[in-house]
C-alpha positions as CSV (number, residue, x, y, z in Angstrom):
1,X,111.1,121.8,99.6
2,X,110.7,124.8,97.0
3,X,110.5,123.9,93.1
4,X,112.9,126.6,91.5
5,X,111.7,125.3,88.2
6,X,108.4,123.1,87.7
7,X,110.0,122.7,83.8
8,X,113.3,121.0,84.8
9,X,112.4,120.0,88.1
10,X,114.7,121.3,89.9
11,X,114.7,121.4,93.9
12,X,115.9,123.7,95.6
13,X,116.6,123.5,99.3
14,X,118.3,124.1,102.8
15,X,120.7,122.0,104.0
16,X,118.8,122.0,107.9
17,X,115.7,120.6,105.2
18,X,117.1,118.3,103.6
19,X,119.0,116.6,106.9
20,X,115.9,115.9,108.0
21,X,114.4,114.3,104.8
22,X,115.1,112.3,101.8
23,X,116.2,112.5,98.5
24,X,113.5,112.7,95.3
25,X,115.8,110.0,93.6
26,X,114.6,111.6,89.7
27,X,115.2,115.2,90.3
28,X,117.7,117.1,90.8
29,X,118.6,118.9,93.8
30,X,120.0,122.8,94.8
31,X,121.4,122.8,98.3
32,X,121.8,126.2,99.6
33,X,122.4,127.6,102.8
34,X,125.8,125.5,103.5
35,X,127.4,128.3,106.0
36,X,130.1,125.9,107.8
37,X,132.2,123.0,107.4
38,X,130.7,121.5,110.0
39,X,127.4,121.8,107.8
40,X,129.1,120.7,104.8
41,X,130.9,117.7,107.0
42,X,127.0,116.6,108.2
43,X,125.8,117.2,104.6
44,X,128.3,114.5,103.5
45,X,128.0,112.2,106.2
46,X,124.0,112.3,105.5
47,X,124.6,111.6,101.6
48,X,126.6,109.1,102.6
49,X,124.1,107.0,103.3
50,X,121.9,107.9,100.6
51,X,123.7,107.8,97.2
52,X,126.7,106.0,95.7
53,X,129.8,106.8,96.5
54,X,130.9,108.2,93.0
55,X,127.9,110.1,92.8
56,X,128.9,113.5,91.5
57,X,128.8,116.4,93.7
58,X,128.9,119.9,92.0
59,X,130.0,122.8,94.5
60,X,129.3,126.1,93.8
61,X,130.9,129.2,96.0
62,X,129.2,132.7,96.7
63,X,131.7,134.0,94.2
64,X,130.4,131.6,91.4
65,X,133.2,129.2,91.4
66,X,132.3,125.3,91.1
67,X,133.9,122.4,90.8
68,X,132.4,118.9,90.5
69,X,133.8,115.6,92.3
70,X,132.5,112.3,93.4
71,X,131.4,112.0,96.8
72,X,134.0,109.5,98.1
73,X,137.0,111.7,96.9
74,X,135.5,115.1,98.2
75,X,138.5,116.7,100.0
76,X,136.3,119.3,102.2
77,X,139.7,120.5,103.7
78,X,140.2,121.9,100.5
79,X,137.2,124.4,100.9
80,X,137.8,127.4,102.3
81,X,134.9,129.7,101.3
82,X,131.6,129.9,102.4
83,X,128.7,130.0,101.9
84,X,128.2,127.2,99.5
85,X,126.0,125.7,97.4
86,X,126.0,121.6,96.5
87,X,123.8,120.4,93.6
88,X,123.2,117.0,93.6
89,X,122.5,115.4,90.0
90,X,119.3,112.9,89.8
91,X,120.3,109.5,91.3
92,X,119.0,106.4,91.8
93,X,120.1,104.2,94.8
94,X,120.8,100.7,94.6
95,X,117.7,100.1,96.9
96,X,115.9,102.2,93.9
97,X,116.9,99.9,91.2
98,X,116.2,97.0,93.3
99,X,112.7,98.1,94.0
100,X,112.2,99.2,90.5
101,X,113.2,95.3,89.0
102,X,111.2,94.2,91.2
103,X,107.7,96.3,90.3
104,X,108.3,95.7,86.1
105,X,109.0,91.9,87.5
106,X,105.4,91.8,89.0
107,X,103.3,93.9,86.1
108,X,104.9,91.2,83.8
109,X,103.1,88.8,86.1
110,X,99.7,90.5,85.7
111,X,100.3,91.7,82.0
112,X,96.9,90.3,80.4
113,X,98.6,88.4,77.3
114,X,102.1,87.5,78.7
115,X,101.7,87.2,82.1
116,X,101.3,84.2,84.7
117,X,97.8,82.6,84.8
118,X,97.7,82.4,88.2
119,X,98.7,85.6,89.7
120,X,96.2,87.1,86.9
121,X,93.6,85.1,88.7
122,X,94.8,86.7,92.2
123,X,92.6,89.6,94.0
124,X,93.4,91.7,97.1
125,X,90.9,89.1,99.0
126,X,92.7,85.5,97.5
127,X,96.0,87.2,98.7
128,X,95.0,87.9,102.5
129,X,96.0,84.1,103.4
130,X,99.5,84.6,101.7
131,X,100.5,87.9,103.4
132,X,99.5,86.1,106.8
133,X,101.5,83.1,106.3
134,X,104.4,85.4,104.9
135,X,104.4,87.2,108.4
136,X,104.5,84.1,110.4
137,X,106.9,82.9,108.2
138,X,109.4,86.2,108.8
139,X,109.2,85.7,111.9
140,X,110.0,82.2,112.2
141,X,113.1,82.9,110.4
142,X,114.4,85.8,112.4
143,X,113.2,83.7,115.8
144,X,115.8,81.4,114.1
145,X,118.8,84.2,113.6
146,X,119.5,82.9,110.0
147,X,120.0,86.2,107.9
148,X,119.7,84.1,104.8
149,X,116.8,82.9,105.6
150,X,115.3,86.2,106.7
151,X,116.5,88.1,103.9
152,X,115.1,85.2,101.9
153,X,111.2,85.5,103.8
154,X,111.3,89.3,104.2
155,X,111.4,89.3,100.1
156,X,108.5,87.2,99.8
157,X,106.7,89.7,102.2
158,X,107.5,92.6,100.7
159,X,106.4,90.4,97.1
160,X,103.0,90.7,98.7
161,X,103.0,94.6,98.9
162,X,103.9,95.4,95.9
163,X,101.8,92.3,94.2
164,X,98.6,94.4,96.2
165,X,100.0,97.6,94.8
166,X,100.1,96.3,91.2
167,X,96.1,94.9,91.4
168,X,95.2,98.4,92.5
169,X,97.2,100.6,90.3
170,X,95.4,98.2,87.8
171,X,92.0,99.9,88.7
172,X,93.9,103.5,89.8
173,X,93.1,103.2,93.0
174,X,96.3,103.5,94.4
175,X,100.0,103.0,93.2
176,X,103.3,101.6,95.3
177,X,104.3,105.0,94.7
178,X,101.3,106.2,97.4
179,X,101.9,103.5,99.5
180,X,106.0,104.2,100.1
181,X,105.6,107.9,100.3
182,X,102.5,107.5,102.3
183,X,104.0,105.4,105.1
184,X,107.4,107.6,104.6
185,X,104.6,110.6,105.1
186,X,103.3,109.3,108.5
187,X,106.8,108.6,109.9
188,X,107.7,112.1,109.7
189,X,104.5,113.4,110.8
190,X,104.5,111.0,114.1
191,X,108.2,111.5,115.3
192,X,107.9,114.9,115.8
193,X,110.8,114.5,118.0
194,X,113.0,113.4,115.2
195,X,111.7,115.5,112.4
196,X,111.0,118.6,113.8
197,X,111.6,120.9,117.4
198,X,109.5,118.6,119.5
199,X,110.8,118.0,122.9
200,X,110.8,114.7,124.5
201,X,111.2,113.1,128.1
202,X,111.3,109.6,127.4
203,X,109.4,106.4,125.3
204,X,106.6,107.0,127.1
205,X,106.0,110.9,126.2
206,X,106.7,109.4,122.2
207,X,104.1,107.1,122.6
208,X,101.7,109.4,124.0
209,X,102.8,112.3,121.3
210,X,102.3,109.3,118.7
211,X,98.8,108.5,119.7
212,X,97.4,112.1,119.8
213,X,99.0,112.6,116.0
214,X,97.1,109.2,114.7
215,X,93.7,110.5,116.6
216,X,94.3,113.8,115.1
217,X,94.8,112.0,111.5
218,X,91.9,109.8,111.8
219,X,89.9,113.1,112.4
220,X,88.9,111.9,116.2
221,X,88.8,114.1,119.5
222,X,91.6,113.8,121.3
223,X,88.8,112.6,124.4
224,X,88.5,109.5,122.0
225,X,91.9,108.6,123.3
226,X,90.1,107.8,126.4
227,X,87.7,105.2,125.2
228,X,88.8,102.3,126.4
229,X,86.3,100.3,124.1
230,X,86.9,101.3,121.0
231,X,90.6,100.0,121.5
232,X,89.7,96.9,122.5
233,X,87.9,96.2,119.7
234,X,90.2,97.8,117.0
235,X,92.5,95.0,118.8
236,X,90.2,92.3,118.4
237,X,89.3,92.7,115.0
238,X,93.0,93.5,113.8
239,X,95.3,90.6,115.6
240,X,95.6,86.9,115.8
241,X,93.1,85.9,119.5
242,X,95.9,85.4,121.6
243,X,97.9,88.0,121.0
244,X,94.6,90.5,121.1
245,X,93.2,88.8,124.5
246,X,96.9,90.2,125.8
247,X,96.8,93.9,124.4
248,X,93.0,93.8,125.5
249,X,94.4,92.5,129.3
250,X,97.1,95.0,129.4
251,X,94.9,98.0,128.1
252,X,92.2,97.2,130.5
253,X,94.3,96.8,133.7
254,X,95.9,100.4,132.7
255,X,93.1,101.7,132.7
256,X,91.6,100.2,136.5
257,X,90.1,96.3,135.7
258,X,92.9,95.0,137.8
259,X,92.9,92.6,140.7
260,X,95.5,94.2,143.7
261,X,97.4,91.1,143.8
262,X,98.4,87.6,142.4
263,X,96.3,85.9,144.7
264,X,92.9,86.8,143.3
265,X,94.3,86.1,139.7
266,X,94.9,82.4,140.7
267,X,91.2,82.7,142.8
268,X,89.8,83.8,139.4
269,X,92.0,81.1,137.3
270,X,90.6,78.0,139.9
271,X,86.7,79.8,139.4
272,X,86.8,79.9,135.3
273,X,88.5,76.1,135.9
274,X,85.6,74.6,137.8
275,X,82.7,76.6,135.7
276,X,84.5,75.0,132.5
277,X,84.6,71.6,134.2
278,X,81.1,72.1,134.8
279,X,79.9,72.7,131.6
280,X,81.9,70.1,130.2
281,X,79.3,67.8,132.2
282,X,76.7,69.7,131.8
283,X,76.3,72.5,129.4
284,X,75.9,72.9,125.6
285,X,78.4,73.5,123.0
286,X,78.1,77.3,123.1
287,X,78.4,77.2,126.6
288,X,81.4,75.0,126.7
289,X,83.2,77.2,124.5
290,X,82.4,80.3,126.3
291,X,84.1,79.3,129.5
292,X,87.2,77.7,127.5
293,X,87.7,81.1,126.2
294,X,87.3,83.0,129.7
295,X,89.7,79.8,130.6
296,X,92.1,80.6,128.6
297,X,92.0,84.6,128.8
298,X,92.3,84.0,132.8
299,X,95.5,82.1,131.8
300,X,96.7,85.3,129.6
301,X,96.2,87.1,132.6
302,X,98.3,85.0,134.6
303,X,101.2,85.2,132.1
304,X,100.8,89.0,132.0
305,X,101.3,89.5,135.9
306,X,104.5,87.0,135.7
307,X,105.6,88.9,132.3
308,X,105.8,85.9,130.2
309,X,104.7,86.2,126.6
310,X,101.8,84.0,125.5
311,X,102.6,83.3,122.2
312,X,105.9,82.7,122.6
313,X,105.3,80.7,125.6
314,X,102.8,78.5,123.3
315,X,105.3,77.9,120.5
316,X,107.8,76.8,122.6
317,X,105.5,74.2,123.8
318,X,104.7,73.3,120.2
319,X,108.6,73.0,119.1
320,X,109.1,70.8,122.4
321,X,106.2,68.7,121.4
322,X,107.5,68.4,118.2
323,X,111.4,67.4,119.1
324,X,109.9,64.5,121.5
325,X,107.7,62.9,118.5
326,X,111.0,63.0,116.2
327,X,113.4,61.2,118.7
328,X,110.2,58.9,119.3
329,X,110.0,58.5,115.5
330,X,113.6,58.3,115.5
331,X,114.0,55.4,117.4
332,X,110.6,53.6,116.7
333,X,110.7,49.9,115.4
334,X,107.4,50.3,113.6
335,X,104.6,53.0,112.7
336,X,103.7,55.1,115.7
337,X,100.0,54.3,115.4
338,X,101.0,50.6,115.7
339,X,101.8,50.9,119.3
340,X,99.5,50.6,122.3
341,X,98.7,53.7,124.4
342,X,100.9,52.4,127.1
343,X,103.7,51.7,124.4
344,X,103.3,55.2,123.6
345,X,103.5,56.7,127.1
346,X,107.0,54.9,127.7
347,X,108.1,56.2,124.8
348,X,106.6,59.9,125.4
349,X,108.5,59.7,129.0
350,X,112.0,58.3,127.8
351,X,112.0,61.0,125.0
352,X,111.5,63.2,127.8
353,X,113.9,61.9,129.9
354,X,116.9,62.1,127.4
355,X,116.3,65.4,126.3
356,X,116.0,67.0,129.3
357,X,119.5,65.4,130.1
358,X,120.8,67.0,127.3
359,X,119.2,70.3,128.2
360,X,121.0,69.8,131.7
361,X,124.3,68.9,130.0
362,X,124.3,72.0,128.4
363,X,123.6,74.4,131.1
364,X,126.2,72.7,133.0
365,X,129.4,73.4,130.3
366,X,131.7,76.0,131.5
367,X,130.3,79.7,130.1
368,X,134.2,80.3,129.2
369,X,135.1,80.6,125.5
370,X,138.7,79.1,126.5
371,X,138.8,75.5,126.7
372,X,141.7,73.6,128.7
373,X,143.8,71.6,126.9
């Protein structure tokens, strides 16, 4: 993108540029190099998506001519000579405005004599817990399908940026500015493919182009792509233990720690069993927990070869454990913790027993969305 004038700040630009980038929403823009109506028609069709539709357009022939519409009632049958040129006024999307509420929301927040005592007592450390629970609670939501509720959850995580952002920009380190064209930087720079000539076969080839870019950012050889080691750990220090001990499973059986068939996964499962069995009886604390956690990664392993996630196998365990308790609750004459062990056990097993009947019920209705009358 060339700067025809650093004074006004205009842009000036191709239209084969601009398709594959994004508006600067406070300048304005000079697109040149419209030679066909099929340029123009893809030029619209892009803008579309990028401004509001009474956005004014200004069109500008090779003779001089112009005329200026919005871009919903552009008639581009109406243009007949090309080349053209299209300048595009300063604009500010709704997404802009949005984002920009939301930032002078925040500083008002943090302002020194007006703002809220407690996020004035927040740092980028006293925030880490939030930004976790904020994930898990995104996810929860969109696990559930409720857009509300997502929409709702995916604010208070994006809160957390910009909340970061502000504490920096408080000390210039870095702004929300940086942080949106940074990540906006990257995506172009890794889809080669999408943003510029790059040819690809398939996901895998992306992947691979993508991890040869990021070694090349970080300033490593691209031979560091080959150390197995330093993978593993960036995944153990960066994700939550179960979901690392599966990336560090699958990496390492890509790259040859495999065992050629189920059978010698199960032989190692029933090994790690009886050494944690024995340490149970015998061994120390450390020890115990050491061959609980080779336990449990053997069980990781398990679920990889069978291609069953981990996590999301555990948390369906934990909603199921949670639905018996309620209809136990729910039917209860007294306080749980008033009832013997045995008590209990009954209870556990006809909760068990009634739900899965109504699991079974409901596989067994017709899949048919007509219903006979």
């Amino acid at each position: 993108m060339n700067v025809l004038s650093a004074e006004a700040g205009l842009c000036v630009i191709t239209v084969s540029e601009l398709l594959s980038g994004s508006l600067p929403p406070s300048r304005p823009i000079l697109v040149t190099l419209v030679e066909t109506d099929e340029q123009l028609q893809k030029l619209v069709n892009w803008l579309s998506g990028q401004v509001d539709p009474h956005h004014a357009l200004t069109l500008i022939s090779a003779t001089g001519q112009s005329f200026t519409q919005a871009l919903s009632k552009l008639n581009l049958s109406e243009i007949q000579l090309f080349p053209i040129q299209v300048y595009i006024p300063p604009y500010l999307s709704s997404q802009a405005i949005a984002l920009e509420k939301l930032t002078h929301v925040v500083a008002q927040l943090r302002n020194p004599e007006e703002g809220c005592p407690w996020d004035l007592a927040q740092t980028p450390e006293t925030l880490i817990p939030y930004i976790i629970e904020e994930a898990y609670e995104t996810v929860d939501a969109i696990r559930q399908g409720e857009p509300e509720a997502i929409a709702d959850e995916l604010g208070d995580l994006l809160l957390q940026v910009v909340l970061q952002s502000q504490i920096a920009g408080e000390s210039q380190q870095f702004s929300l500015t940086r942080v949106i064209e940074g990540i906006a930087a990257k995506l172009i720079r890794r889809h080669p493919h999408v943003f510029s000539d790059v040819q690809v076969s398939g996901i895998e080839e992306v992947h691979t182009n993508w991890e040869k870019i990021k070694a090349a950012e970080k300033g490593e050889a691209e031979s560091a792509l080959e150390v197995l080691s330093q993978k593993l750990q960036r995944y153990t220090r960066r994700l939550p233990p179960l979901m690392a001990s599966l990336k560090v499973s699958e990496k390492a059986a890509a790259s040859g720690f495999e065992w050629p068939d189920m059978e010698g996964v199960w032989a190692k499962f029933y090994e790690e069993l009886s050494e944690f069995q024995e340490a149970l009886l015998n061994g120390n604390a450390q020890e115990q927990e050491a061959e609980l956690g080779d336990l449990i990664f053997t069980l990781i392993n398990i679920a990889r070869w069978c291609s069953i996630d981990p996590t999301t196998a555990l948390h369906q365990t934990n909603l199921k454990l949670i639905e018996r308790i309620q209809l136990i609750e729910a039917k209860a004459e007294k306080p749980l913790g008033e009832y013997s062990p045995e008590d209990l056990e009954d209870l556990w097993q006809a909760a068990k027993r009634e739900l899965r009947a109504e699991a079974t019920a409901v596989e067994q209705l017709p899949q048919s969305s007509e219903v006979a009358v």
